[in-house]
Structures are given as C-alpha cells and as structure tokens.
N, C-alpha and C positions, 0 to 999 in steps of 0.2 A: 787142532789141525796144524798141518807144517804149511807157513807161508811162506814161497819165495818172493823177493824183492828186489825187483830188478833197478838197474837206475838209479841207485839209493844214494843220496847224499847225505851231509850230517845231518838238515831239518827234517829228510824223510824219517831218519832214524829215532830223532827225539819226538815226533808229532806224531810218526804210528804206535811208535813204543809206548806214548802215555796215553792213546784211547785206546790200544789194546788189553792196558793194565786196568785203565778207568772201569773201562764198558762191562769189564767182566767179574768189576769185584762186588754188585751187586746185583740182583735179579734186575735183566736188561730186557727192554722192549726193543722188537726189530721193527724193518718197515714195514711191517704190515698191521702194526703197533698189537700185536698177539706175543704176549708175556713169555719167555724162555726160561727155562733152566739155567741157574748160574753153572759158568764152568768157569777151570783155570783159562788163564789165557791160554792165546793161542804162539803158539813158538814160529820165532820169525827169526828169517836168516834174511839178513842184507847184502846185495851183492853191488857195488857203488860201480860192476861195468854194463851197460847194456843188453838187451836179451835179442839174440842175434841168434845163425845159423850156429855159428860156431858156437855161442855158449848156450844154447839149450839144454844140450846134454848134462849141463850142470845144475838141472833142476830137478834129477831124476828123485824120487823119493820124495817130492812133495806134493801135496795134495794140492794147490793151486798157487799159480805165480801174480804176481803183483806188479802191472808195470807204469808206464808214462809214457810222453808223447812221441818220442823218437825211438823207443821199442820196435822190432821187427817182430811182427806176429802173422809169416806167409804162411801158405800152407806147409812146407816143410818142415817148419816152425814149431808148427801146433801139432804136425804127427810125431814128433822127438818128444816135444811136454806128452802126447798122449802114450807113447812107448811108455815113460816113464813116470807112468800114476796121474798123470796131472790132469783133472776133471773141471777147473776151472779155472778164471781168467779173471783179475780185475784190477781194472784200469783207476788210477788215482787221476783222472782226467776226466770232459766229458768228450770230448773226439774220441772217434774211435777207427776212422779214414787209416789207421795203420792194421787194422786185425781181418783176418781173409773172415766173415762171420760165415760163407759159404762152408767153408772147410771147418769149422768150429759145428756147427750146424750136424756134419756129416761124422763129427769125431764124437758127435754127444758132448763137448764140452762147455760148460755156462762160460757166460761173458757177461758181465755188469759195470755201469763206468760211474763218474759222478756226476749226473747230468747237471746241477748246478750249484757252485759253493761261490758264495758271494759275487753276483756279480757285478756289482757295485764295483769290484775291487778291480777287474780289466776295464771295466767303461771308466773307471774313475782318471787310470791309466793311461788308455785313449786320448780322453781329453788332457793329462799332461803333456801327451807329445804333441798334438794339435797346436796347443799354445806353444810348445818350443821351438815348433815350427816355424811358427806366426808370428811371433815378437824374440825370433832369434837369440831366447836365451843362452843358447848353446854358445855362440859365437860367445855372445858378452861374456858369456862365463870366461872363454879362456883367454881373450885382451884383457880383461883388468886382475887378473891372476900375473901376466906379463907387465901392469902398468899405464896399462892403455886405457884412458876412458873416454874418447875421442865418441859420438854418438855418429857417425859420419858412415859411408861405404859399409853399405849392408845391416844396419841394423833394423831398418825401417820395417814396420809390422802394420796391422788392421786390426781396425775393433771391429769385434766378432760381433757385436749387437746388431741384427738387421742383416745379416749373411746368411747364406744359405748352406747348409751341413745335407751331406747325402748318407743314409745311415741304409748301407746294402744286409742284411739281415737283420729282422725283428723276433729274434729268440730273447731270452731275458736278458743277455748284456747289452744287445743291440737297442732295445726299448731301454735301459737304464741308463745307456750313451744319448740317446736322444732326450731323455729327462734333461741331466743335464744341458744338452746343450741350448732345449727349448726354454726351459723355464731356467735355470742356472743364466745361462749368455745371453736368453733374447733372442736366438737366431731362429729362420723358418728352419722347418725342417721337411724333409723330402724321406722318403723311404722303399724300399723295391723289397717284397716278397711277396711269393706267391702261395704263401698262409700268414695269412693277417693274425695280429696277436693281439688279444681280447686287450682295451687300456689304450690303446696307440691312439687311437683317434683325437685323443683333447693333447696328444704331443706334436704330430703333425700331420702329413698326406703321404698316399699312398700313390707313387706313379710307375709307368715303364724305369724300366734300367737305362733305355735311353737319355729322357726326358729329366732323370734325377743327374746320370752324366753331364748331359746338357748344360744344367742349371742351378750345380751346385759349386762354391768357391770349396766347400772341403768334402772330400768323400772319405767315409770310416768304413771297411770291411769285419761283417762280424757273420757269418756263414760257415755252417760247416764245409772240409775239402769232404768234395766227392766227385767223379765222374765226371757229374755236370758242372760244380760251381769250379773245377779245376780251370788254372789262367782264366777267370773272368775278368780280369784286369791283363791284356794284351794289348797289343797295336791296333786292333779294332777300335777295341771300348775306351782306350787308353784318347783316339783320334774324337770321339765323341764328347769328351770333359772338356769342359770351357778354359780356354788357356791361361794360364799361370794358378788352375787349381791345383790344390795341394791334396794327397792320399797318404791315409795311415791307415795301416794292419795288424790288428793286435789277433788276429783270429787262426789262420793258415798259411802259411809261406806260400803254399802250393799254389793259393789264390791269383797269385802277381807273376808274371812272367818276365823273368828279373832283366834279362835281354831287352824287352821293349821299355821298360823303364829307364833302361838307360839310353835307349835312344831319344825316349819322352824329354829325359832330363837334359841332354845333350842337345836339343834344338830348342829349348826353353819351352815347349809345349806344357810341361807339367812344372808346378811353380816347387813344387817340395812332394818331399817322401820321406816319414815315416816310420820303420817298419819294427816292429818288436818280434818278427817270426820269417824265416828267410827259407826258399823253397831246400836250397840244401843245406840246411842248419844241422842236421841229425851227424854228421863227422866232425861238428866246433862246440855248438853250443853246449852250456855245462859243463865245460871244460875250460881250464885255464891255458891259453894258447900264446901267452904273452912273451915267450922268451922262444918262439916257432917262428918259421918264415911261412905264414900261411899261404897254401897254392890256391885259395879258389879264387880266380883273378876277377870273376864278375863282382862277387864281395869286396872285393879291395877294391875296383873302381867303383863302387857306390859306396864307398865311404870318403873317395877323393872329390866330392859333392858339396859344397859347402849349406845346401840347401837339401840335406843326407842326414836322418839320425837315426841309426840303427842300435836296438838296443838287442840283449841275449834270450829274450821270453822269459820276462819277467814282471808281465802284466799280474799275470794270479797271488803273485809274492809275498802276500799279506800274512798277517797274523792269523786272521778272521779264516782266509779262506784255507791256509796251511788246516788248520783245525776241526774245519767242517768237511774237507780231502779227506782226511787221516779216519775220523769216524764214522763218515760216510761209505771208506771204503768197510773198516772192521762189522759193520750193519752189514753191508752186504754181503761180506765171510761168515757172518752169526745164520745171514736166512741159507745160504746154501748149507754148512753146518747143522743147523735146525729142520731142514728140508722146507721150508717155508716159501712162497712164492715171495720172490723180489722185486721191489717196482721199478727198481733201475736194472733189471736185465735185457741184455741185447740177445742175448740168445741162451732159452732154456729148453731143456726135457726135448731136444732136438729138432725144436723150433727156433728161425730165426725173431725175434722179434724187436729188432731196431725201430724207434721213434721216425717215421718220414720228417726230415730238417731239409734234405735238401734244396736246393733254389735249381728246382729240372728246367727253367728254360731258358736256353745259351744263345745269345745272339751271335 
C-alpha cells in the first residue's frame, strides 16, 4: 500500500521506516493476533508539512494517509483524500478530537489511532513538571548558569508527601500519574471521571470535579479534548481550585482557557501553570520559531510568568513510545491491508466506532 505521512519529522521517518521494514520481513501477526501473509513493505512517502486544506491535494494516489496531533482532518479535508483514493486514516496518536469521524463515517473511509503506547512515558512527564513547578527548578537552572546561588526570592518549594494531587482523567496515563504520585510521593490522591477504571481504587478516591477543585494543592489534566471536556479549566473551575494550587497539562491545549489563566495567574489565584500542550499550538509547535518574532501575544504573556513552564508537546518523546507509535500504527495498515477487523478502529465498514473517553459533564 502507498502510505502518506503527514507531519513527518526525522524520528517519524526513522521509527516508521524500521517497523515497516521489521513487521514485514517475516510472517507477522496483526491485532487480531490472526497470522498474515508476508508481503514487501509498504511504500511510504514523508511529507515533514502538515495535512491541511491546502495540502491535501497532495495525497492524491495514496491509499491512506498517516497523520498526528495538529493535522486538520474537516470535512473538506477528508472529501479531497476521498477524491483521491484515500480509503484510510491513521493517526500516530491516541486523540483524535482533530478528524470530523461524522464525515469519515459518510466517506466509508477507516480511521484507527494508537489508543495507548506507553503511558508511563507522559505521566512520568507530568510528574517532571509538577516538580518544576514545585521546587522551582527552572529558576535555579538559569541563576547559577548566570553565577547566582543565592537560595533566597523565589526559590522556595513543598514537599509533596501528604499533598493532595487532583488527577481529572483516569484513562491509563491519568491512573499511571496517579501511581506515581500515590505510592511514588505519598500524596492523597483525588480523581473525577465519570468511567471509573478497573485498579484506581488502592491509588485513590473518586470525587465531583468540584470537590477535587476544592481540595487539591495540584491538579493534572489527562482527558481527552471533546465538546464536553473543551475549557474545563476556565474562570469557573479555575474560581473553585484552592488558591496558590498549581495545574499542569500534558493532555489537550484545548482543555485550558488560556485567557482565564492568565487572569488566574495575574491575581495570584492560581500558584503555577504547567502546560506541555497549548490551545493554539497547531501554527508553532514542531517547528523551530527561534529566529521569528512570534505574534500569539497570550503565549508570550504566559511565558513572562515566572511561575509559567511551557514546554512544545513533548510528554510522549520517549524511545519506548516513538517505537510502539510506529508499529502500532504499521499493524493497523496490515489489518486494513489484510481486511481484518482492527481493534484500534474509530471508524470502520461505515460505522463510526470511537471508544466513549469523554468526561460529558461540564459544570
């Protein structure tokens, strides 16, 4: 099959390149663990710019495209891939808040994502910005670079043993953030969904969103963006956190309403922020912007924040999970390939079938 590859950076290129070469140079099992025919790989074109309005057109002749998290996949989108052969979709990601799956649905086109490649490796993530927060490594870092090791104005932190951690999503990263921080830190742990995940119980409690607001010193966002969970962190929910807690996001920009944050931040309501994912990151991030005068000015004022650590989405960046991406996604090009039923499909045979993740109810 011809696979287009949108997004593609160099480690896209060398971690799909080597499970596509791996998976197929002996008889492979898909996931339906049902034996296949060995075939040559599959031929893959890279394209290192984004899959947008404009460039769709440049996928014509391929049998399905390959994308990531700030791909645009509207309906318009997905009628130019279908003009142009393109019968499937798969996302090297497990969000999928960017693909219309309505119009994928109505085009017949499959859609399969990676619903989970280590998750260890973003909760692990989580919990380093949490602590950078917390005991202001960031600061230290850059005075004693300068010569400064003065312990004095600002560096001052809390031990995390005996604190309370609010962990808003218990999918597997959100349950492996709370591992950590339960048994890892010692801290209580508090948690809001409304599908409990088999395990949580010996990590911590399950309460309102309010209630974990209320009475947590750090709230962690690990939700998928949809509809519902879009700004669940506003001036609402933002007014209900116990003042000087601090919030990180390794999960959806979209989550945070980057506006009331800074109002949060600016009346000292909210002690620290976080964020490894930013609601308009899809025109910066992945990209090198260093020698640009960037205009998105709510960005630039939350980084003039000294109690601000914004990182590029680079919670998944690992070795482990780069590798379980790459042949997670090639299994899922083998069962469509193979006609085999997929267990990571969102939408097949012109059914939608997305996993219910969402957290439906919005105070």
């Amino acid at each position: 099959m011809n696979l287009a590859v949108f997004s593609a950076k160099p480690y896209d290129r060398e971690y799909l390149t080597l499970a596509n070469s791996s998976l197929h140079t002996n008889p492979t099992t898909t996931t339906t663990t049902k034996p296949t025919t060995p075939h040559p790989p599959h031929t893959l074109t890279f394209h290192d710019f984004a899959l947008s309005p404009e460039t769709a057109p440049l996928a014509r002749g391929a049998d399905a495209v390959c994308v990531f998290v700030n791909d645009v996949l509207s309906t318009p989108v997905l009628e130019t891939l279908h003009a142009g052969g393109t019968r499937a979709i798969f996302l090297r990601c497990a969000g999928y808040n960017n693909v219309d799956l309505a119009a994928a649905e109505r085009l017949g086109i499959a859609v399969a994502n990676v619903p989970a490649y280590a998750p260890e490796a973003v909760a692990e993530f989580a919990a380093a910005l949490l602590q950078t927060l917390n005991r202001r490594t960031h600061r230290a870092y850059n005075r004693v670079r300068e010569g400064n090791f003065a312990l004095d104005y600002g560096l001052m932190g809390r031990t995390l043993r005996g604190k309370t951690v609010g962990v808003v999503g218990t999918g597997r990263i959100g349950v492996a953030f709370a591992r950590i921080m339960g048994l890892g830190f010692g801290c209580r742990v508090l948690a809001y969904d409304p599908f409990p995940a088999e395990g949580f119980a010996e990590l911590g409690e399950y309460v309102a969103l309010e209630r974990l607001l209320g009475e947590s010193d750090y709230v962690s966002l690990h939700c998928p963006l949809t509809e519902e969970t879009r700004h669940i962190i506003r001036g609402e929910t933002l007014g209900m956190m116990k003042k000087g807690a601090m919030l990180i996001n390794t999960s959806r920009g979209g989550l945070v309403s980057t506006e009331s944050v800074i109002a949060a931040l600016k009346s000292k309501h909210l002690g620290g922020l976080a964020l490894d994912v930013y609601e308009a990151e899809g025109a910066l991030f992945y990209q090198d912007h260093s020698a640009e005068i960037i205009q998105d000015d709510e960005l630039m004022r939350l980084m003039t924040f000294p109690n601000v650590v914004v990182c590029g989405h680079q919670a998944f960046f690992t070795e482990e999970a780069l590798t379980e991406i790459a042949e997670c996604t090639m299994r899922n090009l083998d069962d469509f390939y193979n006609r085999v039923p997929c267990k990571n499909a969102l939408v097949k045979e012109g059914h939608v079938l997305a996993r219910r993740e969402s957290l439906p109810v919005r105070i």
